[in-house]
N, C-alpha and C positions, 0 to 999 in steps of 0.2 A: 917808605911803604911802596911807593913808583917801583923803585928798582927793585924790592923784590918780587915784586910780580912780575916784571921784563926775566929777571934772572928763571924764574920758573918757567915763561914762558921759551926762553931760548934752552930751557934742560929738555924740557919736552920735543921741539923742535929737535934736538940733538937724537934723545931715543927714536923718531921716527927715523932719521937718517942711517942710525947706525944699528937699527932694526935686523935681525936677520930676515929675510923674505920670508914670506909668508907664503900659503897652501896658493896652488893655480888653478886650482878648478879647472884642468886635465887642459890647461893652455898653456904654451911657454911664455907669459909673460906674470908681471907679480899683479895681483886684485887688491885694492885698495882698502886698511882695514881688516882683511881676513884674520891676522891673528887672533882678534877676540873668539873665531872659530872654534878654535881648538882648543882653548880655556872652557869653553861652555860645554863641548862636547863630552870634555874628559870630569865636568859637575854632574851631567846628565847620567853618565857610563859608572859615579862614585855611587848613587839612588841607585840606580836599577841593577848593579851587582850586589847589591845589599838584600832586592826583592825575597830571595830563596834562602836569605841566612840562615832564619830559624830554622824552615822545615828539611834544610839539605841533609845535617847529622843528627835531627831527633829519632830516640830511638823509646818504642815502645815496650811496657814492663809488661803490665797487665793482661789479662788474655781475653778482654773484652771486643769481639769481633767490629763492633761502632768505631773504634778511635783510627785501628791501620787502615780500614775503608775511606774514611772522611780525610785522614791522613795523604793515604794515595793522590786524591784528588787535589788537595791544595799544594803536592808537592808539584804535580804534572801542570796545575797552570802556572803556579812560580818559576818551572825551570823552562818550560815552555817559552813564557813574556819574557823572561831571562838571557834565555838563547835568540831569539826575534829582535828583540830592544839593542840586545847588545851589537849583533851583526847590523841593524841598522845604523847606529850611534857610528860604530867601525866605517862604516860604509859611506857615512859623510866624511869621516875623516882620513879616511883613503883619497876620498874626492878632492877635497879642500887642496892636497900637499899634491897631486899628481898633474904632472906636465907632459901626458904623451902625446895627447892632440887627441886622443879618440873621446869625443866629446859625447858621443850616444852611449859606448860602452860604461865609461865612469858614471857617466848620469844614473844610464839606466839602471847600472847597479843598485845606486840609492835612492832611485826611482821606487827599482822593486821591492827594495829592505822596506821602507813605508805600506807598500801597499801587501807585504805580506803580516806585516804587524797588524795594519788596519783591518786584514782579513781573518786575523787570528780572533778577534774580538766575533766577530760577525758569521763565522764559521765554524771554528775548532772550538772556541768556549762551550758556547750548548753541549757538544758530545762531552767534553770531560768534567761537564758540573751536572747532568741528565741523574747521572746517580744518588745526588745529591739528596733530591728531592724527595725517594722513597726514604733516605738513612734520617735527613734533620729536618726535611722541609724545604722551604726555599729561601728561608733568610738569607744563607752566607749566598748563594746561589745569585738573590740580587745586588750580593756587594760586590761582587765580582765585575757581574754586567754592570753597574754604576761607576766602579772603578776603569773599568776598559774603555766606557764611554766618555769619563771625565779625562783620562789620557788622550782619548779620541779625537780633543781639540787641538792639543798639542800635534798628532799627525798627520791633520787632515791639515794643518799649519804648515808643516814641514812639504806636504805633498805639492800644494802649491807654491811654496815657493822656489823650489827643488824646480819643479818644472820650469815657474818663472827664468832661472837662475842659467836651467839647459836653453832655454831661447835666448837669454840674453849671450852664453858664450857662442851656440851657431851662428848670430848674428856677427859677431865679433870675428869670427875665422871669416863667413860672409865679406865682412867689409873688408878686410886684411888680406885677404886670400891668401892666408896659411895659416898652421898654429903654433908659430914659433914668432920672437922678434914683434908684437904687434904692437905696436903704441899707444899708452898710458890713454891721451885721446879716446879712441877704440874704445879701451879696456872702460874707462868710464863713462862714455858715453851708454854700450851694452851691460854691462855688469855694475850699477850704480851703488853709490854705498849704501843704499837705504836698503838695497836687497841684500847685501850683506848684513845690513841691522837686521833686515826682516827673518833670515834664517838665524842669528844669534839670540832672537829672540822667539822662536819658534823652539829650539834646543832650551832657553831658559823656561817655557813652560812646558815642554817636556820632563824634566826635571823638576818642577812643580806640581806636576799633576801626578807622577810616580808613585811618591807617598802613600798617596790614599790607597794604592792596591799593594805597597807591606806593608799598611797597619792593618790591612785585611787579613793576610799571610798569616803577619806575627800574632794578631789577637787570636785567630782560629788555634794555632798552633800552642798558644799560651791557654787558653781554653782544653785542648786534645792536652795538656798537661796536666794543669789542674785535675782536669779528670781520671787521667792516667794514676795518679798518684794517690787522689781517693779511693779507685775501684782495690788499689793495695792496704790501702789504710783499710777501706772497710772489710777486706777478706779475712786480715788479721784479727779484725775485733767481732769478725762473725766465729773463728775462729775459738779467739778467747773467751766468750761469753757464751755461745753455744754450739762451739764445736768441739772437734775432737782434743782442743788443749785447752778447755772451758773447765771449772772447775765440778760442773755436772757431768762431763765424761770421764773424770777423777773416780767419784763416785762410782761410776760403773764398774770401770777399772778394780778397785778396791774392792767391793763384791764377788767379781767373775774372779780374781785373783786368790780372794778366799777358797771360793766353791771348787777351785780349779786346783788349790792345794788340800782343801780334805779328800780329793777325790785319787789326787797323786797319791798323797801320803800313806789312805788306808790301799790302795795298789800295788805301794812297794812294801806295804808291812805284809801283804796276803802274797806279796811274790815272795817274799822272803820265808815266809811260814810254809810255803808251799817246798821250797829249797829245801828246806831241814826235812818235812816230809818224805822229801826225795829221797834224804841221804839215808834216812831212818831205816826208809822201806828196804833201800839197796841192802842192811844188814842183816834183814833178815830171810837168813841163806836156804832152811828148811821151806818158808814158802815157794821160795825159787822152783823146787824140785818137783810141785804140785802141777796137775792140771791147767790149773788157773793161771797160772803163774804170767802167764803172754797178755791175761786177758788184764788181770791187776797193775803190770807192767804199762801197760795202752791206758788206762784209769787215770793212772798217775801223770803221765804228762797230758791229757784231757782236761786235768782240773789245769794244769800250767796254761794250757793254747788257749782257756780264756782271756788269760791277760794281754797273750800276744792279740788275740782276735780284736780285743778292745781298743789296745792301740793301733790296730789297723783300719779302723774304720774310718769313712768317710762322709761326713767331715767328722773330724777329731770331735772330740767332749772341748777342748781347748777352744776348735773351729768354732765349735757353735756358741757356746758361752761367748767368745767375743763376738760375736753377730746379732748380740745384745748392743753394740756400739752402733753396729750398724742401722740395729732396729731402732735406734734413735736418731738417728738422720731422717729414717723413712718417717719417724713421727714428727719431723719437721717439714713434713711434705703440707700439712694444714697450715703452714708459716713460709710456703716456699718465696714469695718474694722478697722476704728477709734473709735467706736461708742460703737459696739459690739464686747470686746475685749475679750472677752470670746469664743467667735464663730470667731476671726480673723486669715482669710491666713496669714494676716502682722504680727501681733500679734507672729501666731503658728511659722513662719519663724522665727522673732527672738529668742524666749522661744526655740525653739529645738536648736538653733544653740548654745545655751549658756549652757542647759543642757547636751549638747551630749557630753563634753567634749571634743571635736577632737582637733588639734593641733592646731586652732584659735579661739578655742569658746568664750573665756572673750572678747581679742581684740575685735573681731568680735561686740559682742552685747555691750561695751562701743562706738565704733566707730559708731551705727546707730542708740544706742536705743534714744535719744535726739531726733532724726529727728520726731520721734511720738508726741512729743510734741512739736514739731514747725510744723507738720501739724495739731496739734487741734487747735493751735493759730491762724491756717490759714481759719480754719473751721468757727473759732467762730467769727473772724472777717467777715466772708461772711456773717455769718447766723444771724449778729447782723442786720447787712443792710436787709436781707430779713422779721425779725420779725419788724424789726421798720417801714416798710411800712404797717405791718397789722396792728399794735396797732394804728395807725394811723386812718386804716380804721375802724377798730374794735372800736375804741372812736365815730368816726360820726355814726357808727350802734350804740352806747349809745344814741346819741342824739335822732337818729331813734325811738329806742325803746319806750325813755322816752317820745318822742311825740305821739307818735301812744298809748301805756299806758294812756297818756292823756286823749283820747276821751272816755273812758271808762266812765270819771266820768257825761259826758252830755247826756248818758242812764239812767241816773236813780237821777240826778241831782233836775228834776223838778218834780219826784213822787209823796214828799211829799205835796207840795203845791196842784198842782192837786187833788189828794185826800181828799186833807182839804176843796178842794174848793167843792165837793163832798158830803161831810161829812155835808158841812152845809145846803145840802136842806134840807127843812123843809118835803117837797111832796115825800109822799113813792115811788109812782108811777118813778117820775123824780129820786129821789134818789137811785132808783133800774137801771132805767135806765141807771145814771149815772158811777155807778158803773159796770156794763158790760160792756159799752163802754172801762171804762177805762182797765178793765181786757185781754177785745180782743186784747187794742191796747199793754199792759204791758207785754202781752205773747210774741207777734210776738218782742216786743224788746228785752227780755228775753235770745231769739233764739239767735239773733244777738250778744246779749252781751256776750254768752255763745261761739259764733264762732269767738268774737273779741279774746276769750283766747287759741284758738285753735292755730288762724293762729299766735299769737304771741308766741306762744311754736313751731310749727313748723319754724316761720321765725329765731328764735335762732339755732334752728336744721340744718337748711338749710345751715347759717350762718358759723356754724362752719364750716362743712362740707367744703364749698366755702373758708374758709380761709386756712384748710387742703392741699387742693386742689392746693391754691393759692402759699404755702410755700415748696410744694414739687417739683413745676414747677420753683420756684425762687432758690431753691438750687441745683436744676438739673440743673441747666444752670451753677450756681455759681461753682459748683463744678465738672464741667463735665475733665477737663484737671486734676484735682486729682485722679478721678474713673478710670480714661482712661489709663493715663499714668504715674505720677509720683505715686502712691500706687507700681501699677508692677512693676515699674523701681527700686522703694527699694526693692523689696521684690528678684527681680535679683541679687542686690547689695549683700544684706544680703548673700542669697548664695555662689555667688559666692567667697565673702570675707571664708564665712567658707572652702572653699574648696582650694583656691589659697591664703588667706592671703593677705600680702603687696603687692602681687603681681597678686590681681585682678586688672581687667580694671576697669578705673574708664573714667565716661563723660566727 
């Protein structure tokens, strides 16, 4: 047992000798010890390049203005203490390996690196957590300053002895009078090894106290995730349950789609009847040669340019029939904090309480965020009842329509005969006559035929409107105890949980 501990003991002896030299702390001779230096330095520099991992490449999906703001901010203190920590860390270790003799410049170097670190905390943090406090409050705001201040001991550790360390080598050129060749002597008597323990141990709690400001970084940035990824989840299922890919905007669809094809169908069957008409008239050559003949001629495509007039209008009969879709968003205007989650008090309460990282924010936004989605289920269940009474209604106004569309065709049904019956007098006289009668009486129907597609694009206008109307008075009842009371009653909850925890009140 003797000898192996001699045996260890002279391996050791061995490593010191055939040691490569170690850092000079900007003197030409070697400082006793220093290699543990740059072992701890390069511990200190492995923590604090890690500060900004999370938030350097996170990228936001969502388009909730809370998370890229709060984002901003934690990325600019991470790269910020990133940039500082690291050039100091650098700066001792510059110092440690350098032997040019300028003992102020090296020092001061990592003089300065410390005291602009230590200023970073005490100066520039305020300005880029200030924002903070309108977007989540001041939680993360205090973990920050907690965290720069729990680092704070590690460089106000480093600052002292740092200075110690510049006094001890001017001493050392002092006694030597130069800063090359100075003798071990010197070197130990000014530069002692406990001040070399004292900075390697000043670097080991720097590197211990790092931590605490990226689990701040990371939990924030794990939090702006969390979040991120529910305000997605919930758009979809605001979506599928009462938006526009909900099985209640199906519904609509399937209505306006009907109404939208009896209105087409009997259009192309009256433009088509109207075509034969045309051709009809063009045959018959006696009328041509009448009076009238320019005026009948103008008739005929009059009764056609109302179809072109109809499909010119603005907004289409299609436009407005789909603005029944839209007129149900707007009747989600009495559900807007479920609705419009983007603009939501309910929404904003949970998202901040899970971003601000305070002492309950996860808890917090697992414990209520569900209830968002069992009040859309509550929504979509009223709002199925309230649309399935219009589709209802909305199908007898198809009927409505396709009937009243009907009479269209017994304006102009018996033209062609009449005309032909016309066409065969033989007597100019009568034949002339006949033909302006028929013209006076073909204009004034003309009118009328022309006002039948008036009031039927206005009665679909009106229509809508009145079902708008109807679905937003059926959801404001249905949903009046949601509006009123249980929306606020979470949004209390929510609070109060971030603020009391387990030990909010609950109903």
């Amino acid at each position: 047992m003797r000898y192996s501990i001699i045996a260890l003991c002279v391996l050791s002896l061995l490593q010191c000798i055939t040691a490569e030299p170690r850092p000079e702390f900007a003197l030409g001779a070697s400082v006793p010890r220093t290699d543990r230096v740059g072992d701890a330095a390069d511990e200190a520099q492995a923590i604090i390049s890690s500060v900004n991992e999370a938030s350097e490449d996170f990228t936001i999906l969502s388009e909730l203005p809370l998370l890229p703001s709060v984002l901003t901010v934690v990325q600019n203190v991470a790269d910020e203490f990133e940039t500082l920590a690291t050039a100091l860390v650098t700066s001792i270790t510059t110092l440690a390996s350098d032997s040019s003799g300028n003992v102020d410049t090296v020092f001061g170097a990592a003089v300065d690196a410390v005291a602009d670190t230590i200023a970073f905390a005490d100066d520039t943090l305020p300005g880029l957590t200030d924002p903070l406090v309108e977007l989540i409050g001041r939680a993360l705001v205090e973990k920050f300053e907690d965290s720069l201040e729990h680092i704070g001991k590690s460089l106000q550790a480093l600052q002292v002895i740092l200075n110690d360390l510049k006094t001890g080598a001017e001493n050392a050129v002092a006694e030597a009078g130069r800063t090359t060749d100075i003798s071990p002597t010197i070197i130990s008597k000014n530069l002692k090894r406990t001040m070399i323990t004292q900075l390697v141990k000043a670097l080991n709690l720097l590197r211990a106290t790092v931590p605490v400001l990226k689990y701040t970084v990371d939990s924030t940035i794990e939090g702006i995730s969390i979040a991120d990824q529910y305000m997605l989840d919930l758009s979809d299922k605001v979506d599928s349950t009462i938006g526009e890919n909900s099985s209640i905007a199906d519904e609509l669809d399937g209505i306006i789609e009907a109404i939208d094809d009896t209105i087409t169908d009997t259009m192309a069957d009256v433009g088509s009847d109207l075509a034969e008409l045309q051709t009809e008239y063009d045959a018959l050559t006696n009328l041509a040669t009448t009076d009238s003949a320019g005026q009948l001629t103008t008739l005929m495509a009059l009764f056609a340019a109302n179809l072109e007039d109809l499909g010119n209008r603005d907004p289409s009969i299609l436009t407005t029939l789909n603005s029944l879709k839209d007129s149900l968003i707007d009747v989600y205007d009495v559900v807007a904090p479920l609705f419009f989650i983007y603009d939501s008090y309910l929404v904003d309460a949970l998202i901040t309480t899970l971003v601000s990282n305070g002492n309950y924010s996860q808890y917090c936004f697992y414990k209520y965020k569900d209830f968002l989605i069992a009040l859309l289920e509550s929504i979509s269940i009223e709002a199925a009842v309230c649309v399935d009474k219009e589709v209802q209604r909305l199908d007898y106004f198809r009927e409505t329509i396709e009937k009243m569309l009907g009479l269209l065709f017994f304006d102009f049904e018996d033209i062609s005969d009449d005309l032909t019956l016309c066409n065969g007098i033989s007597d100019e006289d009568n034949l002339g006559e006949c033909a302006a009668s028929m013209a006076a009486i073909y204009t004034r129907l003309e009118d009328a035929f022309g006002d039948m597609f008036t009031l039927g694009y206005d009665v679909v206008s009106r229509e809508v409107k009145a079902t708008s109307n109807r679905l937003k008075i059926c959801m404001r009842l249905s949903q009046s105890s949601l509006l009123d009371s249980e929306i606020p009653q979470l949004v209390t909850k929510i609070n109060d949980c971030a603020e009391f925890g387990p030990l909010a009140e609950e109903d």
